[in-house]
C-alpha positions in Angstrom: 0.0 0.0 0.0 1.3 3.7 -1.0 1.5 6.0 1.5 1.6 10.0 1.1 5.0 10.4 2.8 5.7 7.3 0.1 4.7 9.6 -2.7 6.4 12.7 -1.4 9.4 11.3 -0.6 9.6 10.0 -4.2 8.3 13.9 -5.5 11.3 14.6 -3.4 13.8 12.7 -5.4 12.7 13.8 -8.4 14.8 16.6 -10.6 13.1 20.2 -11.0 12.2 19.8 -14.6 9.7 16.8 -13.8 7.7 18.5 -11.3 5.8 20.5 -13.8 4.4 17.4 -15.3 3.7 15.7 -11.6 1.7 18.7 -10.5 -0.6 18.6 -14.1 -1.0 14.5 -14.0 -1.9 15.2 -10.2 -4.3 18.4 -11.0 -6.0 16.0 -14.1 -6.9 12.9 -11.5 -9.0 15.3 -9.8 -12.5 15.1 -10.6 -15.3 17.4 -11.6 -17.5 19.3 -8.4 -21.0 18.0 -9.3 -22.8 20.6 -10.5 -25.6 21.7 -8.1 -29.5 21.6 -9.2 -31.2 24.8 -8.5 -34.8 25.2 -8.2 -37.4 26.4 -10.4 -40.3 27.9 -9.6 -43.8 28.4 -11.1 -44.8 31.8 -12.0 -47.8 30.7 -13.5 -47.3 34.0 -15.8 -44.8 35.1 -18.8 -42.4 32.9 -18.2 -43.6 29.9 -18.1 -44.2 28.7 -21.4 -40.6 30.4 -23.2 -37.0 29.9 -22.9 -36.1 32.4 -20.1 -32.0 31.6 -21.6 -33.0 32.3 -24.9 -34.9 35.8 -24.5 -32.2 36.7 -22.4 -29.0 36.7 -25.0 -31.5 38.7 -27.8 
């Protein structure tokens, strides 16, 4: 089993010119935050039969 003083001990061997690479294979494992539902609401008015998104970029 790897440890993290395993892993940083081996960061620490490592020469200057790999760390670059280390830290962006490290930062890529990371995954996505799920993105977070929001909730809608009825108006039972204007805006509830049109795209809201659309109407607002014309």
């Amino acid at each position: 089993m790897v440890t993290k003083e395993r892993v940083k001990r081996e960061i620490d061997r490592m020469p200057n010119e790999l760390l670059e690479k280390v830290y962006k294979f490290i930062n890529g494992l990371k995954t996505e935050k799920p993105k977070k539902k929001f909730h809608t609401y009825k108006l039972q008015g204007q805006f509830d039969d049109i795209n809201v998104r659309e109407k607002a970029y014309d």
